[in-house]
N, C-alpha and C positions, 0 to 999 in steps of 0.2 A: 321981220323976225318976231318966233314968240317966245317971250319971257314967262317965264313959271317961278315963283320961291316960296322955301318952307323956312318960318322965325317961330323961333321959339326960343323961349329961357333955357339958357345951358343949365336945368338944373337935372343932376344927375348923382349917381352913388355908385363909386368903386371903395371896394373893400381893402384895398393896398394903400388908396389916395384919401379916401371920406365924400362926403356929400361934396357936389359941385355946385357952383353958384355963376352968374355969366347969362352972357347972348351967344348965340348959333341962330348963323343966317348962310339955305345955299340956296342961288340961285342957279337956274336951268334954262339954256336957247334950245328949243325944241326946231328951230330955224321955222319951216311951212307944214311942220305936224308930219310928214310923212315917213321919218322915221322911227315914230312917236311908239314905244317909251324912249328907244333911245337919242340919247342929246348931240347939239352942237359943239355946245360950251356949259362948266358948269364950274361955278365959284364958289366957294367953300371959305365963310368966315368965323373966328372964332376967339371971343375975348373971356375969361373965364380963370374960377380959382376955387382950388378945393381947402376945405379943413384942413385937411391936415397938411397944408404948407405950400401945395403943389398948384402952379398956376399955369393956364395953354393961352396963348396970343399966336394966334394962326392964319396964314391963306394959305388957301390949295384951289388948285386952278386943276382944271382935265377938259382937255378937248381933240376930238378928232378932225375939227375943221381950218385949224387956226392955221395948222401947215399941211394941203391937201395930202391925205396918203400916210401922215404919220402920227399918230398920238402923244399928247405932250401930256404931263402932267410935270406941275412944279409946287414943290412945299417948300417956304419960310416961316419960322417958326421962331418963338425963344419962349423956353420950358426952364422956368424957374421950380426949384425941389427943394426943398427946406431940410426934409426927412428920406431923401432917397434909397430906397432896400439893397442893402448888401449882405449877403448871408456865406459869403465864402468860394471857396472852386469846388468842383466837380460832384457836384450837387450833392447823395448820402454821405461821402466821403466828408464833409463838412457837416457837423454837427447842428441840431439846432436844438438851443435851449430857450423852451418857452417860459420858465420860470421867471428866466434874469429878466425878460422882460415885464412880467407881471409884480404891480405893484403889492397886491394882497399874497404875492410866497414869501417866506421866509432866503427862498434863494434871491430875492430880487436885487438887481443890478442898478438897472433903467431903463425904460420905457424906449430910448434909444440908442439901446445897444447895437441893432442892426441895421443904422443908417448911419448917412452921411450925408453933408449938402453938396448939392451939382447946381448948377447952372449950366444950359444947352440953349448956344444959339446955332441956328441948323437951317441950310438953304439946300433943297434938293432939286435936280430936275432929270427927268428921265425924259427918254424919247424913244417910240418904236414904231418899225415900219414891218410891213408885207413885205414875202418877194413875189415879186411878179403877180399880184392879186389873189396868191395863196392863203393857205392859214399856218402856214411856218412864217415866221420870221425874227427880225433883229431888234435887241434891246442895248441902249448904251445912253451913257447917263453922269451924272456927277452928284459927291453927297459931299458938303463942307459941312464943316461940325466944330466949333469952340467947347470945349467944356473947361467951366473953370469950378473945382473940387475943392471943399474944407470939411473940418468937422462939425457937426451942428452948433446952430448958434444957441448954446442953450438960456442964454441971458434973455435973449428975445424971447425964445417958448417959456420962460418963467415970468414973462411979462403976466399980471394982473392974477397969477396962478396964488392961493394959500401956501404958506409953508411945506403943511404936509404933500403937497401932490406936487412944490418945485422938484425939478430934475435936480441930479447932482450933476458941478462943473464936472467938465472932462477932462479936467488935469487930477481929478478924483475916482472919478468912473470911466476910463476909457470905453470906445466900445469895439466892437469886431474890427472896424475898420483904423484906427490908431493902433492897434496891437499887431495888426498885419504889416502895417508900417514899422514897428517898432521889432517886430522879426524876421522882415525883410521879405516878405511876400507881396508888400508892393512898394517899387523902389522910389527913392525919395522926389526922382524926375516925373515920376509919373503921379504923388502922390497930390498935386495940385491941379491935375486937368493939362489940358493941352488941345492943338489943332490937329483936327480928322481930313485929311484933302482926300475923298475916294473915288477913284476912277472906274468905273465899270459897262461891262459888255457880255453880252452874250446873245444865245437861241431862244427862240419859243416857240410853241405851237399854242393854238387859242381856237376852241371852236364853238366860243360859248354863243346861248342867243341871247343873252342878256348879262350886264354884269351886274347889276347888283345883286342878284338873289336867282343865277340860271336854272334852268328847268332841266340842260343837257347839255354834255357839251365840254371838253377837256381842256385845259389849259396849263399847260404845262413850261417852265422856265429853265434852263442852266446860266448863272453867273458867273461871271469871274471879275474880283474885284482884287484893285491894286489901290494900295496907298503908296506915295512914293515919298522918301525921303525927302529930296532937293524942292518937293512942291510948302514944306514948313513941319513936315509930319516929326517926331521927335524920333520913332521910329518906321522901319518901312517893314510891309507884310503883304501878303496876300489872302485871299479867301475865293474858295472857291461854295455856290450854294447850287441846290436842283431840289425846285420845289414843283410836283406834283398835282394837280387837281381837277378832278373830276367829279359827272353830276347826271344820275338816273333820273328818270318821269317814272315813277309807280301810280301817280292818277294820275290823267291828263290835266297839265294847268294847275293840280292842287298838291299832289306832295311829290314830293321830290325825297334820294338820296344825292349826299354829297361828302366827298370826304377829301381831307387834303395831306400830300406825306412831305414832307421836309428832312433833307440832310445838308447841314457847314459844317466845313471844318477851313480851317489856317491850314495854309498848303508850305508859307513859307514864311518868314518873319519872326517878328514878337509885336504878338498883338499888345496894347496899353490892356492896364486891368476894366478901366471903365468903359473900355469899348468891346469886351468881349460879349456881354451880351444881346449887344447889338445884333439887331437879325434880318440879313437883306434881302431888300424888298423893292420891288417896281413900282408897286400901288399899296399907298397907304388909304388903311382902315382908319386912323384913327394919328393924332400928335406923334404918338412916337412908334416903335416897332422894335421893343426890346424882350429878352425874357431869359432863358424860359420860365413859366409862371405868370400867371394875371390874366386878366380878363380879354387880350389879344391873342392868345395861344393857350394856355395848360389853363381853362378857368376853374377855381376853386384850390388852385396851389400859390402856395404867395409869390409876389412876383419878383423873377431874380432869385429864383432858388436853385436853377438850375444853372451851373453857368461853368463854361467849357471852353479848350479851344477846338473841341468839333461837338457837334450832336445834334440828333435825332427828334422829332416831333411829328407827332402826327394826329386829328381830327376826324372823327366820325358823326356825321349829322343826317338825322330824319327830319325835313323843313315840312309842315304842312299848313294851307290856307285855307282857311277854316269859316271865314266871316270879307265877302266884298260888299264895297257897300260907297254909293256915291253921296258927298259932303263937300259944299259950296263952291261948289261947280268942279271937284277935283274927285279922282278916281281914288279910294282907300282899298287895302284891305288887313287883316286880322291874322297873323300867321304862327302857330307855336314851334320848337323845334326842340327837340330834346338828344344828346349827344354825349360822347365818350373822349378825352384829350388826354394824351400820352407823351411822352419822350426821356431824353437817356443821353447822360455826356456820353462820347464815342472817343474823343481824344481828350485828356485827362490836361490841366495845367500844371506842370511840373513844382512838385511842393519838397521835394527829397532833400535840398538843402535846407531845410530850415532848422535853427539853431533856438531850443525855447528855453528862454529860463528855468531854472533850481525850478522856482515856485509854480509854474506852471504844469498842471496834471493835461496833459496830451489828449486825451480820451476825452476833455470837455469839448475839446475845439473840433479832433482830426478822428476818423472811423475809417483806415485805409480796407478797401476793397468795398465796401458798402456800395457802389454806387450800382445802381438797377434801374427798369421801368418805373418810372413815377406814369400814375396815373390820377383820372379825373373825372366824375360824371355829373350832368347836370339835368338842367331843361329852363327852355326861354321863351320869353314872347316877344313878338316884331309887330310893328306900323306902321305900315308902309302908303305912303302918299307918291299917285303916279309912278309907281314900278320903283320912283327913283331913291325918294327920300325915306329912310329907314330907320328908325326911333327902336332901340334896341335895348332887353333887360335880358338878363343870363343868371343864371343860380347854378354854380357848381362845387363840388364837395370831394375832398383830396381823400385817397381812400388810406392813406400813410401818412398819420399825425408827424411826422417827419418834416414834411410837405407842408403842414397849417391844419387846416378845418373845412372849412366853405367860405366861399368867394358870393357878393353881390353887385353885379357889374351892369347899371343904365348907363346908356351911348349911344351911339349913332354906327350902322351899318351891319351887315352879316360879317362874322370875321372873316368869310375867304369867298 
Protein backbone atom coordinates (compact mmCIF):
# COMPACT_ATOMS: atom_id res chain seq x y z
CA UNK A 1 0.00 0.00 0.00
CA UNK A 2 1.07 3.70 -0.52
CA UNK A 3 1.03 6.05 2.18
CA UNK A 4 1.09 9.83 1.29
CA UNK A 5 0.74 12.83 4.32
CA UNK A 6 0.64 16.50 4.49
CA UNK A 7 1.86 18.13 8.48
CA UNK A 8 1.82 21.22 8.91
CA UNK A 9 1.25 23.83 12.00
CA UNK A 10 -2.47 24.40 12.53
CA UNK A 11 -1.71 27.81 12.31
CA UNK A 12 -4.44 29.63 10.84
CA UNK A 13 -7.07 32.91 11.09
CA UNK A 14 -10.80 33.12 11.36
CA UNK A 15 -12.26 36.21 12.00
CA UNK A 16 -15.21 34.93 14.35
CA UNK A 17 -12.46 32.55 16.30
CA UNK A 18 -8.79 34.58 16.01
CA UNK A 19 -5.56 33.26 14.86
CA UNK A 20 -5.11 29.44 15.29
CA UNK A 21 -2.23 27.77 16.86
CA UNK A 22 -1.99 23.70 16.80
CA UNK A 23 -0.85 20.49 14.39
CA UNK A 24 -2.85 19.26 11.42
CA UNK A 25 -1.74 15.96 10.09
CA UNK A 26 -3.77 13.95 6.93
CA UNK A 27 -2.62 11.10 5.78
CA UNK A 28 -3.68 9.35 2.36
CA UNK A 29 -3.54 5.30 1.08
CA UNK A 30 -3.45 5.81 -2.45
CA UNK A 31 -3.39 1.70 -2.20
CA UNK A 32 -1.24 0.74 -6.05
CA UNK A 33 -1.56 4.48 -7.52
CA UNK A 34 -4.08 3.53 -9.76
CA UNK A 35 -6.63 5.49 -8.69
CA UNK A 36 -4.44 8.20 -8.06
CA UNK A 37 -5.66 11.30 -6.93
CA UNK A 38 -8.21 9.38 -5.60
CA UNK A 39 -7.65 7.63 -2.16
CA UNK A 40 -8.11 4.41 -0.27
CA UNK A 41 -8.17 5.70 3.02
CA UNK A 42 -7.62 9.14 4.53
CA UNK A 43 -7.11 10.25 8.27
CA UNK A 44 -7.47 13.51 9.34
CA UNK A 45 -5.78 14.68 12.62
CA UNK A 46 -6.16 17.76 14.52
CA UNK A 47 -4.97 19.35 17.86
CA UNK A 48 -5.44 23.03 17.96
CA UNK A 49 -6.54 26.37 19.69
CA UNK A 50 -7.58 29.63 18.77
CA UNK A 51 -7.24 33.32 20.65
CA UNK A 52 -10.09 33.91 21.18
CA UNK A 53 -11.01 30.94 23.33
CA UNK A 54 -12.03 28.31 20.84
CA UNK A 55 -10.09 25.07 20.78
CA UNK A 56 -10.47 21.75 17.78
CA UNK A 57 -9.16 18.03 19.02
CA UNK A 58 -10.21 16.02 15.90
CA UNK A 59 -10.20 12.71 13.91
CA UNK A 60 -11.88 12.29 10.69
CA UNK A 61 -11.43 9.10 9.09
CA UNK A 62 -12.99 8.77 4.86
CA UNK A 63 -12.65 5.84 3.10
CA UNK A 64 -14.18 3.95 0.23
CA UNK A 65 -12.30 0.71 0.75
CA UNK A 66 -12.72 -0.21 4.42
CA UNK A 67 -16.29 -1.54 3.65
CA UNK A 68 -16.08 -2.66 -0.26
CA UNK A 69 -19.03 -0.66 -1.93
CA UNK A 70 -19.64 1.92 0.68
CA UNK A 71 -18.12 5.12 1.93
CA UNK A 72 -17.52 5.69 5.51
CA UNK A 73 -16.61 8.72 6.98
CA UNK A 74 -16.60 9.22 10.81
CA UNK A 75 -15.76 12.46 12.91
CA UNK A 76 -15.05 12.55 16.80
CA UNK A 77 -14.38 15.61 17.99
CA UNK A 78 -14.59 17.99 21.31
CA UNK A 79 -14.91 21.65 20.44
CA UNK A 80 -14.24 23.58 23.47
CA UNK A 81 -15.68 27.78 22.94
CA UNK A 82 -15.09 30.02 25.54
CA UNK A 83 -16.91 33.06 23.56
CA UNK A 84 -19.40 31.15 21.21
CA UNK A 85 -21.59 33.69 18.76
CA UNK A 86 -25.09 34.09 19.64
CA UNK A 87 -26.75 36.94 17.94
CA UNK A 88 -30.62 36.12 18.35
CA UNK A 89 -33.43 34.24 15.95
CA UNK A 90 -34.33 34.97 12.49
CA UNK A 91 -31.57 36.76 11.49
CA UNK A 92 -32.51 40.97 10.56
CA UNK A 93 -35.51 40.40 12.78
CA UNK A 94 -32.77 40.43 15.48
CA UNK A 95 -31.00 43.45 15.93
CA UNK A 96 -27.32 43.90 16.05
CA UNK A 97 -25.79 46.43 18.02
CA UNK A 98 -22.11 46.83 17.29
CA UNK A 99 -21.67 49.71 19.65
CA UNK A 100 -22.41 47.63 22.96
CA UNK A 101 -19.71 45.67 21.92
CA UNK A 102 -17.13 48.24 21.16
CA UNK A 103 -15.06 49.39 23.85
CA UNK A 104 -14.17 53.01 22.50
CA UNK A 105 -18.54 54.02 22.08
CA UNK A 106 -19.93 55.77 24.50
CA UNK A 107 -22.87 52.92 24.09
CA UNK A 108 -20.52 50.19 25.24
CA UNK A 109 -21.82 47.28 27.15
CA UNK A 110 -19.06 44.45 26.65
CA UNK A 111 -17.01 42.96 24.37
CA UNK A 112 -19.16 39.85 25.18
CA UNK A 113 -22.39 40.63 24.82
CA UNK A 114 -22.84 38.26 22.02
CA UNK A 115 -21.59 35.20 23.27
CA UNK A 116 -21.87 32.42 25.46
CA UNK A 117 -19.57 29.43 26.48
CA UNK A 118 -20.45 25.82 24.76
CA UNK A 119 -18.62 22.89 25.03
CA UNK A 120 -19.36 20.21 22.17
CA UNK A 121 -18.40 16.76 22.31
CA UNK A 122 -19.54 15.21 18.83
CA UNK A 123 -19.07 11.67 17.42
CA UNK A 124 -20.49 11.41 13.84
CA UNK A 125 -20.44 8.52 11.34
CA UNK A 126 -22.07 8.50 8.06
CA UNK A 127 -22.24 5.79 5.52
CA UNK A 128 -23.25 5.67 1.78
CA UNK A 129 -23.71 3.23 -0.69
CA UNK A 130 -24.42 2.90 -4.68
CA UNK A 131 -27.39 1.06 -6.07
CA UNK A 132 -26.58 -1.35 -8.26
CA UNK A 133 -23.11 0.41 -9.39
CA UNK A 134 -25.16 3.59 -10.37
CA UNK A 135 -24.56 7.25 -9.26
CA UNK A 136 -27.87 7.48 -7.26
CA UNK A 137 -27.72 6.26 -4.14
CA UNK A 138 -28.29 5.89 -0.12
CA UNK A 139 -26.89 7.87 2.80
CA UNK A 140 -27.55 7.05 6.60
CA UNK A 141 -25.80 7.75 9.45
CA UNK A 142 -25.67 9.00 13.14
CA UNK A 143 -24.64 12.28 14.89
CA UNK A 144 -24.28 12.27 18.94
CA UNK A 145 -23.51 15.65 20.33
CA UNK A 146 -23.14 16.79 24.21
CA UNK A 147 -23.21 20.21 24.63
CA UNK A 148 -22.85 21.55 27.86
CA UNK A 149 -23.84 25.77 27.93
CA UNK A 150 -22.92 28.73 30.58
CA UNK A 151 -22.30 32.20 30.50
CA UNK A 152 -18.76 33.41 29.80
CA UNK A 153 -16.32 32.95 32.28
CA UNK A 154 -15.45 36.34 32.68
CA UNK A 155 -13.04 36.00 35.72
CA UNK A 156 -10.91 33.80 33.52
CA UNK A 157 -10.90 36.30 30.39
CA UNK A 158 -9.94 39.06 32.90
CA UNK A 159 -7.06 36.94 33.96
CA UNK A 160 -3.80 39.21 33.60
CA UNK A 161 -6.07 41.98 31.50
CA UNK A 162 -5.56 45.91 33.19
CA UNK A 163 -8.44 47.37 34.79
CA UNK A 164 -9.41 49.40 32.16
CA UNK A 165 -9.93 46.59 29.36
CA UNK A 166 -11.36 43.97 32.35
CA UNK A 167 -14.81 42.90 31.24
CA UNK A 168 -17.61 43.55 33.46
CA UNK A 169 -19.20 40.55 35.68
CA UNK A 170 -22.38 39.35 34.26
CA UNK A 171 -24.45 39.70 37.04
CA UNK A 172 -23.62 43.47 36.08
CA UNK A 173 -23.69 43.32 32.17
CA UNK A 174 -25.67 40.63 31.12
CA UNK A 175 -25.46 39.88 27.59
CA UNK A 176 -27.89 38.75 24.64
CA UNK A 177 -27.87 35.27 25.82
CA UNK A 178 -28.83 35.83 29.83
CA UNK A 179 -31.66 38.19 28.79
CA UNK A 180 -33.04 35.57 26.38
CA UNK A 181 -33.04 33.38 29.29
CA UNK A 182 -34.48 35.94 31.56
CA UNK A 183 -37.48 36.64 28.85
CA UNK A 184 -38.03 33.33 28.27
CA UNK A 185 -36.67 32.79 24.68
CA UNK A 186 -34.72 30.20 25.73
CA UNK A 187 -36.18 27.97 28.27
CA UNK A 188 -34.44 27.25 31.48
CA UNK A 189 -34.03 23.25 30.37
CA UNK A 190 -32.33 24.15 27.56
CA UNK A 191 -30.36 26.94 28.93
CA UNK A 192 -27.50 24.55 30.08
CA UNK A 193 -26.77 22.34 27.01
CA UNK A 194 -27.94 18.84 26.63
CA UNK A 195 -27.80 15.53 24.48
CA UNK A 196 -28.28 15.58 20.42
CA UNK A 197 -28.80 11.48 19.45
CA UNK A 198 -29.59 12.23 15.43
CA UNK A 199 -30.64 9.63 13.19
CA UNK A 200 -30.40 10.11 9.72
CA UNK A 201 -31.23 8.79 6.01
CA UNK A 202 -31.60 9.72 2.93
CA UNK A 203 -30.90 9.86 -1.40
CA UNK A 204 -28.12 11.11 -3.40
CA UNK A 205 -26.97 11.42 -6.50
CA UNK A 206 -23.04 12.16 -7.08
CA UNK A 207 -21.34 12.45 -10.28
CA UNK A 208 -18.44 14.22 -9.30
CA UNK A 209 -14.76 13.11 -10.75
CA UNK A 210 -13.06 14.27 -7.86
CA UNK A 211 -14.03 15.41 -4.56
CA UNK A 212 -12.03 17.69 -3.33
CA UNK A 213 -12.05 20.51 -5.75
CA UNK A 214 -14.40 18.67 -9.12
CA UNK A 215 -13.84 20.02 -12.48
CA UNK A 216 -17.82 18.45 -13.29
CA UNK A 217 -20.00 16.81 -12.04
CA UNK A 218 -23.36 17.10 -9.74
CA UNK A 219 -23.91 16.02 -6.47
CA UNK A 220 -26.72 16.39 -5.02
CA UNK A 221 -28.28 15.17 -1.26
CA UNK A 222 -32.14 14.91 0.40
CA UNK A 223 -31.88 14.22 4.39
CA UNK A 224 -34.07 13.36 6.65
CA UNK A 225 -32.98 13.56 10.20
CA UNK A 226 -34.73 12.38 13.47
CA UNK A 227 -33.75 12.88 16.93
CA UNK A 228 -35.89 10.85 19.21
CA UNK A 229 -36.77 11.42 22.50
CA UNK A 230 -36.50 7.95 24.36
CA UNK A 231 -32.82 7.87 22.69
CA UNK A 232 -31.80 10.82 25.77
CA UNK A 233 -32.84 13.79 23.60
CA UNK A 234 -34.62 16.45 25.98
CA UNK A 235 -36.70 17.00 23.19
CA UNK A 236 -37.69 15.16 19.97
CA UNK A 237 -37.91 16.85 16.36
CA UNK A 238 -37.21 16.32 12.97
CA UNK A 239 -35.36 18.07 9.95
CA UNK A 240 -35.65 17.47 6.97
CA UNK A 241 -32.35 19.08 4.50
CA UNK A 242 -31.67 18.99 0.22
CA UNK A 243 -28.65 20.29 -0.63
CA UNK A 244 -27.60 20.83 -4.27
CA UNK A 245 -24.30 20.99 -6.04
CA UNK A 246 -22.79 21.35 -8.95
CA UNK A 247 -19.55 21.96 -11.23
CA UNK A 248 -18.76 23.42 -15.02
CA UNK A 249 -15.01 23.04 -16.88
CA UNK A 250 -14.82 26.62 -18.59
CA UNK A 251 -11.01 25.71 -19.32
CA UNK A 252 -10.08 22.34 -19.46
CA UNK A 253 -8.26 21.08 -16.22
CA UNK A 254 -8.10 25.00 -15.10
CA UNK A 255 -11.17 26.79 -14.07
CA UNK A 256 -14.00 25.57 -13.20
CA UNK A 257 -17.69 26.88 -12.12
CA UNK A 258 -19.20 25.61 -9.12
CA UNK A 259 -22.05 26.51 -7.04
CA UNK A 260 -24.09 25.04 -4.20
CA UNK A 261 -28.07 25.65 -3.11
CA UNK A 262 -29.16 24.61 0.40
CA UNK A 263 -32.65 24.40 2.00
CA UNK A 264 -33.65 23.01 6.13
CA UNK A 265 -36.10 23.39 7.78
CA UNK A 266 -37.72 21.47 11.30
CA UNK A 267 -40.51 19.51 9.81
CA UNK A 268 -41.65 18.60 13.22
CA UNK A 269 -40.58 18.96 16.93
CA UNK A 270 -38.89 21.74 18.93
CA UNK A 271 -35.63 22.11 18.09
CA UNK A 272 -33.16 23.24 21.42
CA UNK A 273 -31.97 26.82 20.72
CA UNK A 274 -28.20 25.64 20.51
CA UNK A 275 -28.90 23.19 17.98
CA UNK A 276 -30.66 25.21 15.65
CA UNK A 277 -27.87 26.26 13.81
CA UNK A 278 -26.67 23.40 13.13
CA UNK A 279 -26.46 22.42 9.44
CA UNK A 280 -26.55 18.77 8.08
CA UNK A 281 -24.26 17.46 6.52
CA UNK A 282 -22.71 14.11 5.20
CA UNK A 283 -19.18 15.40 4.65
CA UNK A 284 -17.48 17.64 6.89
CA UNK A 285 -15.15 20.43 5.54
CA UNK A 286 -13.96 21.31 8.52
CA UNK A 287 -14.73 20.63 13.08
CA UNK A 288 -18.04 21.89 12.95
CA UNK A 289 -20.89 22.69 10.38
CA UNK A 290 -22.88 25.36 12.00
CA UNK A 291 -24.13 28.80 10.67
CA UNK A 292 -25.50 30.60 8.84
CA UNK A 293 -22.50 32.91 8.85
CA UNK A 294 -18.48 32.28 8.88
CA UNK A 295 -16.19 31.08 7.10
CA UNK A 296 -18.07 27.45 6.07
CA UNK A 297 -21.05 29.09 4.34
CA UNK A 298 -22.09 32.96 4.29
CA UNK A 299 -18.16 34.20 4.48
CA UNK A 300 -17.65 37.60 5.43
CA UNK A 301 -21.01 37.57 7.65
CA UNK A 302 -20.52 36.72 11.33
CA UNK A 303 -21.05 33.48 12.24
CA UNK A 304 -24.45 32.47 13.72
CA UNK A 305 -26.14 35.53 12.50
CA UNK A 306 -28.51 33.85 10.76
CA UNK A 307 -30.33 31.44 12.61
CA UNK A 308 -33.91 29.85 11.97
CA UNK A 309 -35.98 26.85 12.20
CA UNK A 310 -35.78 26.69 8.36
CA UNK A 311 -33.58 28.54 5.78
CA UNK A 312 -31.91 29.03 2.65
CA UNK A 313 -28.17 29.26 1.57
CA UNK A 314 -26.57 29.27 -1.36
CA UNK A 315 -22.81 29.72 -2.91
CA UNK A 316 -21.55 30.84 -6.24
CA UNK A 317 -17.61 30.15 -7.06
CA UNK A 318 -15.37 30.88 -10.12
CA UNK A 319 -12.13 28.13 -9.01
CA UNK A 320 -9.21 28.80 -11.38
CA UNK A 321 -5.59 27.04 -11.36
CA UNK A 322 -3.27 29.30 -12.12
CA UNK A 323 0.43 27.90 -11.17
CA UNK A 324 1.21 23.52 -11.13
CA UNK A 325 4.23 22.94 -10.23
CA UNK A 326 6.12 19.72 -8.95
CA UNK A 327 7.81 20.06 -5.07
CA UNK A 328 9.60 17.00 -3.28
CA UNK A 329 8.55 14.67 -5.18
CA UNK A 330 4.73 15.65 -4.59
CA UNK A 331 2.27 17.24 -7.32
CA UNK A 332 1.21 21.13 -6.18
CA UNK A 333 -0.70 23.58 -7.66
CA UNK A 334 -1.78 27.25 -7.10
CA UNK A 335 -5.57 28.00 -7.46
CA UNK A 336 -7.55 31.59 -6.84
CA UNK A 337 -11.28 31.58 -6.57
CA UNK A 338 -13.50 34.40 -6.09
CA UNK A 339 -17.27 34.16 -5.16
CA UNK A 340 -20.73 35.36 -4.10
CA UNK A 341 -22.63 33.72 -0.55
CA UNK A 342 -26.29 34.21 0.32
CA UNK A 343 -29.16 33.12 2.40
CA UNK A 344 -32.48 33.88 4.42
CA UNK A 345 -34.44 32.43 7.47
CA UNK A 346 -37.55 30.68 5.45
CA UNK A 347 -39.27 29.57 8.85
CA UNK A 348 -39.07 32.07 11.55
CA UNK A 349 -38.60 30.94 15.52
CA UNK A 350 -41.60 31.82 17.21
CA UNK A 351 -40.79 35.03 19.49
CA UNK A 352 -44.62 36.43 19.86
CA UNK A 353 -44.75 35.46 23.48
CA UNK A 354 -42.37 37.27 24.72
CA UNK A 355 -42.92 39.41 27.77
CA UNK A 356 -40.07 42.43 28.10
CA UNK A 357 -39.72 44.50 30.97
CA UNK A 358 -40.79 48.40 31.85
CA UNK A 359 -37.27 49.14 30.98
CA UNK A 360 -36.54 47.43 28.02
CA UNK A 361 -36.84 49.55 24.52
CA UNK A 362 -38.04 46.69 22.07
CA UNK A 363 -36.36 48.13 18.95
CA UNK A 364 -32.86 47.65 20.59
CA UNK A 365 -33.27 43.80 20.59
CA UNK A 366 -36.38 42.88 17.96
CA UNK A 367 -37.00 44.56 14.12
CA UNK A 368 -40.09 42.31 13.29
CA UNK A 369 -40.35 41.85 9.54
CA UNK A 370 -36.64 42.77 8.69
CA UNK A 371 -35.57 39.49 7.82
CA UNK A 372 -34.24 39.44 3.89
CA UNK A 373 -31.31 38.01 1.59
CA UNK A 374 -28.14 38.50 3.63
CA UNK A 375 -25.51 38.46 1.20
CA UNK A 376 -21.52 38.08 0.77
CA UNK A 377 -18.71 38.52 -1.58
CA UNK A 378 -15.14 37.66 -1.52
CA UNK A 379 -12.13 36.02 -3.17
CA UNK A 380 -9.53 33.28 -1.98
CA UNK A 381 -6.45 31.38 -2.64
CA UNK A 382 -5.97 27.51 -2.42
CA UNK A 383 -2.72 24.91 -2.10
CA UNK A 384 -3.30 22.16 -3.16
CA UNK A 385 -0.91 19.13 -2.65
CA UNK A 386 -1.74 15.93 -4.73
CA UNK A 387 -5.47 16.87 -5.85
CA UNK A 388 -5.95 16.05 -2.25
CA UNK A 389 -4.66 18.13 0.54
CA UNK A 390 -6.03 21.74 0.46
CA UNK A 391 -4.65 24.76 2.46
CA UNK A 392 -7.31 27.30 2.26
CA UNK A 393 -7.58 31.40 2.76
CA UNK A 394 -11.02 33.35 1.79
CA UNK A 395 -11.58 37.06 2.23
CA UNK A 396 -15.19 37.98 2.27
CA UNK A 397 -17.24 41.21 3.06
CA UNK A 398 -21.17 41.30 4.15
CA UNK A 399 -22.66 43.90 1.90
CA UNK A 400 -25.30 44.78 5.09
CA UNK A 401 -23.31 46.21 8.15
CA UNK A 402 -26.25 44.41 9.75
CA UNK A 403 -24.35 41.21 8.97
CA UNK A 404 -20.65 42.52 10.35
CA UNK A 405 -17.90 43.86 7.97
CA UNK A 406 -15.39 41.31 6.42
CA UNK A 407 -14.44 38.03 7.32
CA UNK A 408 -10.64 36.46 7.17
CA UNK A 409 -10.89 32.66 7.05
CA UNK A 410 -7.20 30.24 6.57
CA UNK A 411 -8.07 26.44 6.79
CA UNK A 412 -8.12 23.51 5.16
CA UNK A 413 -10.47 22.56 2.10
CA UNK A 414 -12.80 24.00 -0.73
CA UNK A 415 -16.09 24.76 1.23
CA UNK A 416 -18.30 22.35 -1.10
Amino acid sequence: MSWNFGAIPAIAFDTDLGFQYGLAANFYNFGNGTRFPKYDHSLYFEISQYTKGSGVFRFYYDSESLIPGIEVTTDLSYLPEQAYDFYGYNGYESVLNKSWENQNSPDYKTRMFYKYQQNALHFKSDFQGRFHGSRFGWIAGMNLTNYNLSSVNIDKLNQGKSEENKLPPVSLQPGLYEKYIQWGLISKQEAGGGFIPELKGGLAFDSRDNKPNPMKGIWTEAVLAVVPKFLGAESGFSRFSFTHRQYFTLIKEDLSFAYRLCWQQTIQGNVPFYYEPQILTTVMTGPSSTGLGGGKNLRGIRRNRIVGDGFFFGNAELRYKFVKFRLIRQNFYLALNTFSDFGQVTKKINTSNIQLPASVIASDYFNKGAENMHISYGAGLRLVMNYNFVIAMDYGIATNKQDGDSGIYIGLNYLF
